[in-house]
C-alpha positions as a Markdown table, in Angstrom:
| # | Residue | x | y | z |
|---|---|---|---|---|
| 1 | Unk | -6.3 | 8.3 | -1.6 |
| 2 | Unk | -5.4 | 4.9 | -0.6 |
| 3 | Unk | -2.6 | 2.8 | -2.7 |
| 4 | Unk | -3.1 | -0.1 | -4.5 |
| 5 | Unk | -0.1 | -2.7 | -5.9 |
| 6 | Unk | -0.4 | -3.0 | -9.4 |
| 7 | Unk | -0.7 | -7.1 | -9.6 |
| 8 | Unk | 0.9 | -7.8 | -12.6 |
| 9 | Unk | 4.0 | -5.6 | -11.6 |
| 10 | Unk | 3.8 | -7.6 | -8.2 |
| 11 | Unk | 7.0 | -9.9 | -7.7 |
| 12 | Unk | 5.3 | -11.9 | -4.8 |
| 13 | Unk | 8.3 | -10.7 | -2.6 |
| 14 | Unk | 6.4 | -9.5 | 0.6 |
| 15 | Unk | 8.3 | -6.8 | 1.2 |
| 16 | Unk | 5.5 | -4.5 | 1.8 |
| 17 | Unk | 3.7 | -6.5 | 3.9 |
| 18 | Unk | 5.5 | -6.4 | 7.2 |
| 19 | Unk | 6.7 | -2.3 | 6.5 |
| 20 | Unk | 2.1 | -1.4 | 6.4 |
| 21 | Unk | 1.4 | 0.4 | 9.8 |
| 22 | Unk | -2.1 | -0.2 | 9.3 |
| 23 | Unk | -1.5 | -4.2 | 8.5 |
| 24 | Unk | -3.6 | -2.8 | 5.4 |
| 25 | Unk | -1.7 | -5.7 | 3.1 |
| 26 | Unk | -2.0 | -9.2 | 2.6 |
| 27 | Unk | -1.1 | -11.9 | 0.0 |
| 28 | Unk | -3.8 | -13.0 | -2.4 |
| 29 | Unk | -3.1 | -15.6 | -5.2 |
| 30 | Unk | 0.5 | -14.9 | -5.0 |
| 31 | Unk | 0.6 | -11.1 | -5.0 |
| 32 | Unk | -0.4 | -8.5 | -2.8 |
| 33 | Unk | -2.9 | -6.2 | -2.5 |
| 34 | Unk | -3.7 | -2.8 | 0.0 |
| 35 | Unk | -7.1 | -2.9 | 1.4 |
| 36 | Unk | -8.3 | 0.5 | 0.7 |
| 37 | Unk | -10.6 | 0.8 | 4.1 |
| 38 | Unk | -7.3 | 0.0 | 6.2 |
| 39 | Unk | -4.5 | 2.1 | 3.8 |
| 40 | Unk | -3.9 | 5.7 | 5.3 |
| 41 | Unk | -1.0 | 6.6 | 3.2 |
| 42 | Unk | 1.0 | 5.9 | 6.0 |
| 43 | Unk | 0.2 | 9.4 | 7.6 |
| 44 | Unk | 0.7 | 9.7 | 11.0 |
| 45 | Unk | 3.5 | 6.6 | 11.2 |
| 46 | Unk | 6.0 | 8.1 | 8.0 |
| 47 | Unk | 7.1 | 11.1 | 5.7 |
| 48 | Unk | 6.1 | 8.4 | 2.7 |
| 49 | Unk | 4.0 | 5.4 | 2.3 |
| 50 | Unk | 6.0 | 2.5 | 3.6 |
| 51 | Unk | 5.0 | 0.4 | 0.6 |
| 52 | Unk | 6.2 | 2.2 | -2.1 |
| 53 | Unk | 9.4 | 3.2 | -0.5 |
| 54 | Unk | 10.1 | -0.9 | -0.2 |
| 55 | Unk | 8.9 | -2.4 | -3.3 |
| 56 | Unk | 12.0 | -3.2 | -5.4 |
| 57 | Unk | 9.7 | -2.7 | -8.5 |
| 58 | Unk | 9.0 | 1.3 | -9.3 |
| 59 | Unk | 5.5 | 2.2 | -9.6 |
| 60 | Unk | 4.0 | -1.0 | -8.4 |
| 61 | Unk | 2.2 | 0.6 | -5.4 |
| 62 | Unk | 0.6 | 3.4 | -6.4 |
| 63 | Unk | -2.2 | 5.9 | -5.8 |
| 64 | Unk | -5.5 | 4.3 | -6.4 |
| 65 | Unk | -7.8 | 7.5 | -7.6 |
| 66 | Unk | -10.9 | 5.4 | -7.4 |
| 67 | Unk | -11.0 | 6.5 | -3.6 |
| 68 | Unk | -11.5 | 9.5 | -1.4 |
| 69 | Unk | -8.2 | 10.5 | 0.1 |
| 70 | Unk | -7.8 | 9.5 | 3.4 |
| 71 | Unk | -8.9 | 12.4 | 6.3 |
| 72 | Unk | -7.4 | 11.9 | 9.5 |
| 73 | Unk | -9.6 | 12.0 | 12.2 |
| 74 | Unk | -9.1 | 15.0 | 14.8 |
């Protein structure tokens, strides 16, 4: 499942941003958001996704359930 940032929680401070492997985040209206089609959990690059080990705001970038978890491709 990709993550999502949780917008109100969102401090604007960009630190996810540059840490995505994938480039899956960008800034929209002052906060951030993961594109789900781009987010991989960060498997493949890291032991743990790269945004949610930076955000300096716990449980702002979390597990979205709404989609399928992400398959890497053999």
């Amino acid at each position: 499942m990709p993550f999502k940032i949780i917008a109100s929680q969102c401090t604007g401070c960009s630190a996810c941003e540059s840490e995505c492997p994938n480039a899956a985040i960008t800034e929209k209206g002052g906060t951030f958001v993961i594109d789900p089609k781009k987010c991989t959990e960060c498997i493949g690059h890291f032991d743990e996704p790269q945004c949610m080990a930076v955000c300096p705001v716990d449980n702002t970038c979390v597990i979205d359930t709404s989609f399928a978890r992400y398959q890497v491709r053999a």
